[in-house]
C-alpha positions in Angstrom: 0.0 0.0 0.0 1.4 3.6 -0.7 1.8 5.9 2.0 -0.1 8.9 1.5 0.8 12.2 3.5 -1.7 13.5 5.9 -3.9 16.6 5.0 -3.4 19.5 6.8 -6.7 21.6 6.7 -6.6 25.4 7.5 -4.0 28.0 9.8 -4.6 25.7 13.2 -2.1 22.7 11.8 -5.2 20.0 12.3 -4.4 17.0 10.6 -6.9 14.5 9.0 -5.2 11.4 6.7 -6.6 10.9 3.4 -9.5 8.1 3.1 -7.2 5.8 1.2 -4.4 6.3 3.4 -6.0 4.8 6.2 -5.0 1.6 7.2 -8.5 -0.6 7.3 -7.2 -4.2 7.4 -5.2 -3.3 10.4 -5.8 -4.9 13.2 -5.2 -2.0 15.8 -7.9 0.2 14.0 -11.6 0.2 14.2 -14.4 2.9 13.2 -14.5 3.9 16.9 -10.7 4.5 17.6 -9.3 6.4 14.0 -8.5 9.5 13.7 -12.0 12.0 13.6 -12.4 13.6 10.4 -12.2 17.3 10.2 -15.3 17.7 9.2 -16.7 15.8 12.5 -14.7 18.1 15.0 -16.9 20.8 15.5 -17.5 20.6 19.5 -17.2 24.4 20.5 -16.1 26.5 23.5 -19.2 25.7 25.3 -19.3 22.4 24.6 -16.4 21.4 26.2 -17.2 24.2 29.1 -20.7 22.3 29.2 -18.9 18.9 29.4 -17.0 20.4 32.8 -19.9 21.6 34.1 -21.5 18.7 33.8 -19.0 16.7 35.2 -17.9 18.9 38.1 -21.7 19.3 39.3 -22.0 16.5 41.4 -22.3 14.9 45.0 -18.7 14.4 45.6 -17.9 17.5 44.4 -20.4 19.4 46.6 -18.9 17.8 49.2 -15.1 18.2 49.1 -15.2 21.6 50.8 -16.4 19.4 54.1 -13.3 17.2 54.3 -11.5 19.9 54.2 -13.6 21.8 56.8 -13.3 18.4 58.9 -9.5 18.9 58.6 -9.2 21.9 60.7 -9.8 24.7 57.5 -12.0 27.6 57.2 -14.0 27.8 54.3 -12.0 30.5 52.5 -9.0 28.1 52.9 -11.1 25.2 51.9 -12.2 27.2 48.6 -8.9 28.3 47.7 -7.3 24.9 47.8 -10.2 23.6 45.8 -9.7 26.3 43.5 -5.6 25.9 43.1 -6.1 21.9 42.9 -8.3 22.6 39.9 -6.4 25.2 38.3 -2.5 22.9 38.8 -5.0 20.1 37.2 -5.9 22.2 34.3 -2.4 22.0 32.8 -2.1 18.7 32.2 -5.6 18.8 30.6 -4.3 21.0 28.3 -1.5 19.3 27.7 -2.7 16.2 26.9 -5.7 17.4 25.3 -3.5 19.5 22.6 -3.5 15.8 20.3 -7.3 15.8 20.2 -8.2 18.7 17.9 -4.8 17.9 16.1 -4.9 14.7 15.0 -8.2 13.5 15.7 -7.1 10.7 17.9 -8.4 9.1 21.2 -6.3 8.6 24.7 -5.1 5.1 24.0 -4.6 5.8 20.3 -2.3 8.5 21.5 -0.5 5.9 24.1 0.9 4.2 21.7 3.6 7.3 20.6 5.3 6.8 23.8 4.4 3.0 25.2 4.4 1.2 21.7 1.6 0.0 20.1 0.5 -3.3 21.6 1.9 -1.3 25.1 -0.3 1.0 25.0 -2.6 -0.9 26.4 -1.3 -1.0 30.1 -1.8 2.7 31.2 -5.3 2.0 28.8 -6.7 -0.9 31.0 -5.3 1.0 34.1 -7.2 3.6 33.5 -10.5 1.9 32.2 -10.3 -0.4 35.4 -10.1 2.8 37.7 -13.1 4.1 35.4 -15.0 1.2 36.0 -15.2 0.9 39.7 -15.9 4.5 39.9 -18.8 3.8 37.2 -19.9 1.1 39.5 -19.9 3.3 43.0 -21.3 6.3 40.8 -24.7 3.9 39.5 -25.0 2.2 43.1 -25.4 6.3 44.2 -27.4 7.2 41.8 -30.2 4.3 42.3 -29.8 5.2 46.0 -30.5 8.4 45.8 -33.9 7.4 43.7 -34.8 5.0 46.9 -33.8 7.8 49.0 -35.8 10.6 47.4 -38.6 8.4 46.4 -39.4 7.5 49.9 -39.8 10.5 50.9 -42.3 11.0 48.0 -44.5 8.1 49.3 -44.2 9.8 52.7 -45.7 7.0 55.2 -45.8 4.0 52.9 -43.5 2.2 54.4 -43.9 -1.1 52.4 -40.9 1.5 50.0 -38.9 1.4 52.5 -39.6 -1.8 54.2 -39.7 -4.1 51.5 -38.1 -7.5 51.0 -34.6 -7.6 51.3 -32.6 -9.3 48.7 -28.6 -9.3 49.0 -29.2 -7.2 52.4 -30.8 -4.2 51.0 -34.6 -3.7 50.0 -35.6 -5.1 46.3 -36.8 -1.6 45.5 -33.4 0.0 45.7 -32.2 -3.1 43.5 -35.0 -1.6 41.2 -33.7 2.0 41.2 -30.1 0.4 40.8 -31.4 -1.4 37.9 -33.3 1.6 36.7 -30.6 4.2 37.0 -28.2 1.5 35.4 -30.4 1.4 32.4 -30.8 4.8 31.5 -26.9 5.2 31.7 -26.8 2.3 29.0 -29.2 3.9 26.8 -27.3 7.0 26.7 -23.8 5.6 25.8 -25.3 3.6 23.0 -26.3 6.1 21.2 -22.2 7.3 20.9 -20.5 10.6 21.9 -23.1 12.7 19.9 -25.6 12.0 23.1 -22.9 12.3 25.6 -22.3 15.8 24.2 -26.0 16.6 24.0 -26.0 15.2 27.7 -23.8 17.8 28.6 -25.0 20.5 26.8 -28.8 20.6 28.4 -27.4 19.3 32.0 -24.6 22.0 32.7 -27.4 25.1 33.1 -30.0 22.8 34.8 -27.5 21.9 36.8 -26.2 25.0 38.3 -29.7 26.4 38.7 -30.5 23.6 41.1 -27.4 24.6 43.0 -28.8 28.2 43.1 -32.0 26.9 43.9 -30.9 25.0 46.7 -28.8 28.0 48.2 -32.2 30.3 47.5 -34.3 28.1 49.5 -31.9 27.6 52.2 -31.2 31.5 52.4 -34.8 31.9 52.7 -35.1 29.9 55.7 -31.8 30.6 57.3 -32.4 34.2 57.0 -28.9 34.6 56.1 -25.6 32.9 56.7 -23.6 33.3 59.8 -22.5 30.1 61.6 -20.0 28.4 59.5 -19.0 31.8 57.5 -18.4 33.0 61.1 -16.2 29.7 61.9 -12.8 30.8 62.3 -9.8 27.9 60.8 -8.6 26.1 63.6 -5.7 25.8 61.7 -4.5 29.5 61.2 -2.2 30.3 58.4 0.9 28.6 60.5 2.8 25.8 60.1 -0.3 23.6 61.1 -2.1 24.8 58.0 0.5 24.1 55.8 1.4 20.3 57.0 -2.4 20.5 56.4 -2.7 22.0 53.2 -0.2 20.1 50.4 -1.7 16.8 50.9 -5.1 18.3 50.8 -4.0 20.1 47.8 -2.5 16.5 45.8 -6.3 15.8 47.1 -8.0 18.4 45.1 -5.5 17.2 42.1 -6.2 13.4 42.1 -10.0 14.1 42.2 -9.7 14.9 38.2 -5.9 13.3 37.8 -7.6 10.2 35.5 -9.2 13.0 33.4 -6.1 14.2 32.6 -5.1 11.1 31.0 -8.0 10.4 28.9 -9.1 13.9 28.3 -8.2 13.1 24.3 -11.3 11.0 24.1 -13.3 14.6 24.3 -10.7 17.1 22.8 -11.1 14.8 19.4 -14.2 16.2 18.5 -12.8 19.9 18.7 -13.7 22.4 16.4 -9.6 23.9 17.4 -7.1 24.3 20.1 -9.3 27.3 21.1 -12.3 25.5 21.8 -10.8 22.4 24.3 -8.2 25.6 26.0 -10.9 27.8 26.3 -13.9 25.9 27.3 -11.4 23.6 30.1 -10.4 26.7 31.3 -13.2 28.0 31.5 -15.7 25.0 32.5 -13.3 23.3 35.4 -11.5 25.8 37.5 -14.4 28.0 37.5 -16.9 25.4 38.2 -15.5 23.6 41.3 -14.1 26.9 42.8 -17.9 28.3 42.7 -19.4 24.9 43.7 -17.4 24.6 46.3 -18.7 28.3 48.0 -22.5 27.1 46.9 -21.6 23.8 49.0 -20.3 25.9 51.8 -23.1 28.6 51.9 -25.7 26.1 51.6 -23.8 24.3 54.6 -23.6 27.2 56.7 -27.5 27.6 56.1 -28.5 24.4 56.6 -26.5 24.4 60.1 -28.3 27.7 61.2 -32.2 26.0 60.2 -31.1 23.4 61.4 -28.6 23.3 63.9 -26.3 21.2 62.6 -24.2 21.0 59.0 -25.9 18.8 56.1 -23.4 18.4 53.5 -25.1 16.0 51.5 -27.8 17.8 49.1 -30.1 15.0 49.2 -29.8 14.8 52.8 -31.0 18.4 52.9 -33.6 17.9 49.8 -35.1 15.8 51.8 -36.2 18.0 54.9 -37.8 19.9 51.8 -41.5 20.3 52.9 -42.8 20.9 48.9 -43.3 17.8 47.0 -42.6 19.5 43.9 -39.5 20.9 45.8 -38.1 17.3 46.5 -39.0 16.1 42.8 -37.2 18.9 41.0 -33.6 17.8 43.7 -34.5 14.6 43.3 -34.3 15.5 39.5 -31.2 17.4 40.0 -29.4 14.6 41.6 -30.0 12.2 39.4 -28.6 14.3 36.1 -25.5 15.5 37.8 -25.0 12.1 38.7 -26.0 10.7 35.4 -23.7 13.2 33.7 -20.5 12.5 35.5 -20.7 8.8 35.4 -21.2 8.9 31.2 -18.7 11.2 30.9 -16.3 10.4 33.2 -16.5 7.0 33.7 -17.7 5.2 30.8 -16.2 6.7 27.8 -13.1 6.0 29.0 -12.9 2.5 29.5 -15.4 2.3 26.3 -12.4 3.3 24.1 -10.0 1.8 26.3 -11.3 -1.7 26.2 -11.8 -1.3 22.0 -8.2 -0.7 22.0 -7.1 -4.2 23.5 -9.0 -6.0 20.5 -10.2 -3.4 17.8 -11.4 -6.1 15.6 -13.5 -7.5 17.8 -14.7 -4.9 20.4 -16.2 -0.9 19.7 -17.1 1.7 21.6 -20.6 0.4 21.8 -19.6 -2.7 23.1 -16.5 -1.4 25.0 -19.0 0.5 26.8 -21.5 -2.7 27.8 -18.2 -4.6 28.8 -17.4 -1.3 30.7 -21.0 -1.1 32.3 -20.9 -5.5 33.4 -17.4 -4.9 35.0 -18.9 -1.8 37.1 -21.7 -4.4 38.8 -19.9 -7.6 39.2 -17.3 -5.9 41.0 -20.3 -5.3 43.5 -20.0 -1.6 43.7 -22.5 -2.1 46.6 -19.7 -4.0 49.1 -16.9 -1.7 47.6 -18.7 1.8 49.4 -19.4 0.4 52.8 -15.4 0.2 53.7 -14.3 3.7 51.9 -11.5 4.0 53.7 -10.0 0.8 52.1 -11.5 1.0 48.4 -11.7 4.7 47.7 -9.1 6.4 49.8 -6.0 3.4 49.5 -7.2 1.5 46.4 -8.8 4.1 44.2 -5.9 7.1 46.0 -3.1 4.3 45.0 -4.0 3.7 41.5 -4.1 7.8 41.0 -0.6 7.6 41.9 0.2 5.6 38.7 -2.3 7.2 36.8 0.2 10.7 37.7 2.9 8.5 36.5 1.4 7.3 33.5 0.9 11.7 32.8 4.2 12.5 33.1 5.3 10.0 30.3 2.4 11.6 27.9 3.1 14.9 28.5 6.6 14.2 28.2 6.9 11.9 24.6 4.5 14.5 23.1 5.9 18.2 24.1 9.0 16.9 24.8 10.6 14.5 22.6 8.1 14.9 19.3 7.5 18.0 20.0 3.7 18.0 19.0 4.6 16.1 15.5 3.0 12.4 15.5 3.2 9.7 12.5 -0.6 9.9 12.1 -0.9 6.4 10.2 2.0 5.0 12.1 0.0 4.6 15.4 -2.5 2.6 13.7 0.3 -0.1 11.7 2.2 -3.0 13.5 6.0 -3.7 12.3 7.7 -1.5 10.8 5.8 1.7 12.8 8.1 4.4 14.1 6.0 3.0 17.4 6.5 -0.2 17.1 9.7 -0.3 19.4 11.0 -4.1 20.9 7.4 -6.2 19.4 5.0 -3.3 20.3 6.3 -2.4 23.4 8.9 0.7 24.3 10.4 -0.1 27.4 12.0 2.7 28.1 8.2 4.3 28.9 7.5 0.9 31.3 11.1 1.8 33.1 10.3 4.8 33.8 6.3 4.1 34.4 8.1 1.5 37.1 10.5 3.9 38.7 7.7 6.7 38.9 5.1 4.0 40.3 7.9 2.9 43.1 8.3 6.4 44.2 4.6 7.4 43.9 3.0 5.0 45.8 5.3 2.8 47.9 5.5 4.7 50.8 1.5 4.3 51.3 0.5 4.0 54.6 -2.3 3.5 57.0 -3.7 5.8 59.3 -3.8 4.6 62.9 -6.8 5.6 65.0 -6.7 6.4 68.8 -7.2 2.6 69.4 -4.2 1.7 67.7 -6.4 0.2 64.9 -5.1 1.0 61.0 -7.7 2.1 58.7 -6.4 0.1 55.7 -4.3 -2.4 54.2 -0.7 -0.8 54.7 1.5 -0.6 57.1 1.3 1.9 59.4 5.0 3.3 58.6 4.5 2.8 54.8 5.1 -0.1 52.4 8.6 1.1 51.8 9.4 2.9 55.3 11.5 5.4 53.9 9.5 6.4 51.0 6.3 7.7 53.0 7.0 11.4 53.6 6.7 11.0 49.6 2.6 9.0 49.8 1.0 12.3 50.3 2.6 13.9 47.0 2.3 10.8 44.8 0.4 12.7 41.9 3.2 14.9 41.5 5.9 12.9 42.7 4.5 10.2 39.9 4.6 12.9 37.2 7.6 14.7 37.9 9.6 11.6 37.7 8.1 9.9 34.8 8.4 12.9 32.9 12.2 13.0 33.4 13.0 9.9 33.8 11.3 8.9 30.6 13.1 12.3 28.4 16.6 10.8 29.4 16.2 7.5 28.7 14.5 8.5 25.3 17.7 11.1 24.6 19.7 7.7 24.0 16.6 6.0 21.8 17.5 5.5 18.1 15.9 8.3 15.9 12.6 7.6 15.0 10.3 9.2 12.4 7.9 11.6 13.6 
């Protein structure tokens, strides 16, 4: 076959390849992962702001300024460490995301520059593994929060929420799970054209329902005093500090996976300007000013009712206006809905099409995606947190930090920007085809970074003496733990490095 050159289309350097030029027996390509046409990148500004939006409104989110209220923070500290997390985040969104609107071309497709092509799919299944047990937790939250709500709908009929157990919890919020798990599949069927239609009508009905919320509560309160009035226990000291940079590698790890895969969105861009604009725009922005909604709603809640409610359908539920606990209950449920699609199933949709091409799609991808979210019983997963969110899912951020460095640094770095569009979709004879497929000089220093990032992890000890999860209490690798609190950064910064010296000495490759 003869090798065409790609097409560059217009002043912003986005390249498309030439029908004929792409490779369509090979077997790392499918419909789902090739490069998007030009003419098919058209997501805008507000698209990709409306994508943020979408994914930043949600429970966890709204509740991030408590933990770090629990912590000993006021809530102008906790609000500004929200709000640098997000913005130190933002960079390697951009960075990352700059191959998207270039070339067209999804996370894993873009793995391959720097792991090889068949090793690609390592940091791939990491990250679709981490994005299925968050889709799981995310659709065992979602149901709840119908069973919740919905009781309160059908006020004294009890036989809601007293019916039949089945696995330990009432067959009706097995239905809701069920329920809430089906609409999510309907969605992601219908591709990335629904998931950006999702966004587009969820982001403003979202953040009204915020505003709502804080109206109502306003109303009630008759202002805000209590927590507002709270002074940090902390200061601005050395307390507050020992306090504040692992609460800030916190705030980064809460959207450190999304800085991997952020490629599967930026490929539909209309430009450069779109995905830079509308991130910066739609993240910082969004969790700084969710985070003082959260607070001021708090701080309301506390003086109506004497005590802070941090979860909004805690608080939705004192509502005494039916119509006033549909329309949270309908809240809820989209900003939950939205978050999960977007980031937790598109992910590992693309991710999983990448280990077989021939044989799985996104479609599929995502259905594998969605199975592997409920056998890993999502339900028993949330009821030891400490264990499965904080050391499992805080572990695996570590390597996903790792796994960012190498990216950023094979694609600014070494190639400078400048990819071998058809030679990330050939086998043999591909400038990234390295040793078989593989490039070990990205899985030395994925290793090295990993070591570093995550084997000091520890476990806290409570008053008792009891640890709160599987490590040791002085870290895995004793001397490495002052490092466990940093491991985002420590992951990236040494990846990045590590992986630019050992490529100095690589052979020259094409592209």
């Amino acid at each position: 076959m003869t090798e065409i050159a790609p097409t560059r289309s217009g002043p912003d350097g986005r390249i498309e390849l030439a029908p004929d030029a792409f490779p369509a027996d090979s077997p790392y390509a499918n419909d789902d992962l090739r490069p998007v046409p030009l003419a098919e990148r058209r997501w805008t500004t507000y698209n990709f702001a409306a994508l943020w939006i979408g994914m930043a409104v949600n429970v966890p989110s709204w509740t991030l300024a408590a933990g770090l209220v629990a912590l000993g923070m006021d809530w102008k500290q906790s609000v500004l460490t929200i709000a640098l997390g997000n913005v130190i985040v933002l960079l390697p969104m951009l960075l990352t995301g700059h191959a998207g609107p270039k070339y067209g071309i999804p996370f894993p497709v873009l793995a391959r520059a720097s792991f090889g092509v068949r090793g690609a799919n390592l940091p791939a299944l990491l990250r679709g593994l981490v994005a299925c047990a968050w889709f799981g937790i995310q659709t065992w939250i979602g149901g709840q929060s119908i069973f919740f709500l919905a009781g309160k709908l059908f006020g004294a009929a009890n036989w809601w929420t007293d019916a039949g157990k089945v696995g330990g919890y009432p067959w009706t919020q097995w239905l809701c799970f069920l329920l809430f798990f089906a609409v999510e599949i309907v969605i992601i069927l219908r591709g990335m054209e629904a998931v950006r239609r999702l966004e587009n009508w969820a982001a403003p009905l979202m953040l009204a329902g915020a505003v709502a919320l804080l109206v109502w509560i306003a109303n009630k309160a008759g202002g805000f005093g209590p927590l507002l009035d709270q002074p940090s226990q902390l200061g601005w000291g050395a307390d507050f500090w020992k306090v504040f940079f692992p609460a800030l590698m916190g705030m980064i790890g809460f959207w450190s996976t999304l800085s991997l895969n952020i490629p599967d969105f930026t490929r539909f861009g209309a430009g450069q300007k779109a995905q830079v604009w509308g991130q910066s725009l739609g993240l910082p922005t969004t969790m700084a000013a969710f985070a003082l909604l959260s607070v001021l709603v708090t701080s309301g809640a506390q003086a109506v009712y004497g005590e802070p409610i941090w979860d909004p359908s805690q608080l939705a539920a004192r509502m005494d206006s039916t119509v006033g606990v549909l329309f949270a209950l309908f809240v809820l449920l989209l900003a939950t809905l939205s978050t999960n699609i977007a980031a937790n199933l598109v992910s590992p949709a693309y991710d999983l099409s990448n280990l077989a091409p021939k044989l799985i799609n996104f479609r599929s991808g995502a259905i594998i995606a969605c199975v592997i979210g409920v056998v890993i019983f999502p339900w028993k997963l949330i009821e030891n947190p400490d264990i499965y969110i904080f050391t499992w899912l805080g572990t695996v951020g570590g390597l996903l930090g790792t796994v960012a460095g190498i990216l950023i640094a094979d694609y600014w770095l070494v190639r400078r920007t400048h990819l071998d569009l058809r030679g990330l979709y050939t086998g043999p004879g591909s400038p990234y085809w390295y040793d078989s497929g593989w490039n070990w000089r990205a899985l030395a220093a994925f290793g090295v970074g990993a070591v570093l990032a995550v084997g000091g992890s520890y476990s806290n000890v409570d008053a008792q003496g009891e640890k709160a999860g599987p490590f040791p209490a002085d870290g895995l690798i004793p001397f490495l733990q002052p490092l466990a609190d940093y491991g985002w950064a420590v992951g990236l910064g040494t990846s990045l490095v590590l992986y630019v010296v050992l490529m100095a000495s690589a052979p020259r490759q094409k592209a």
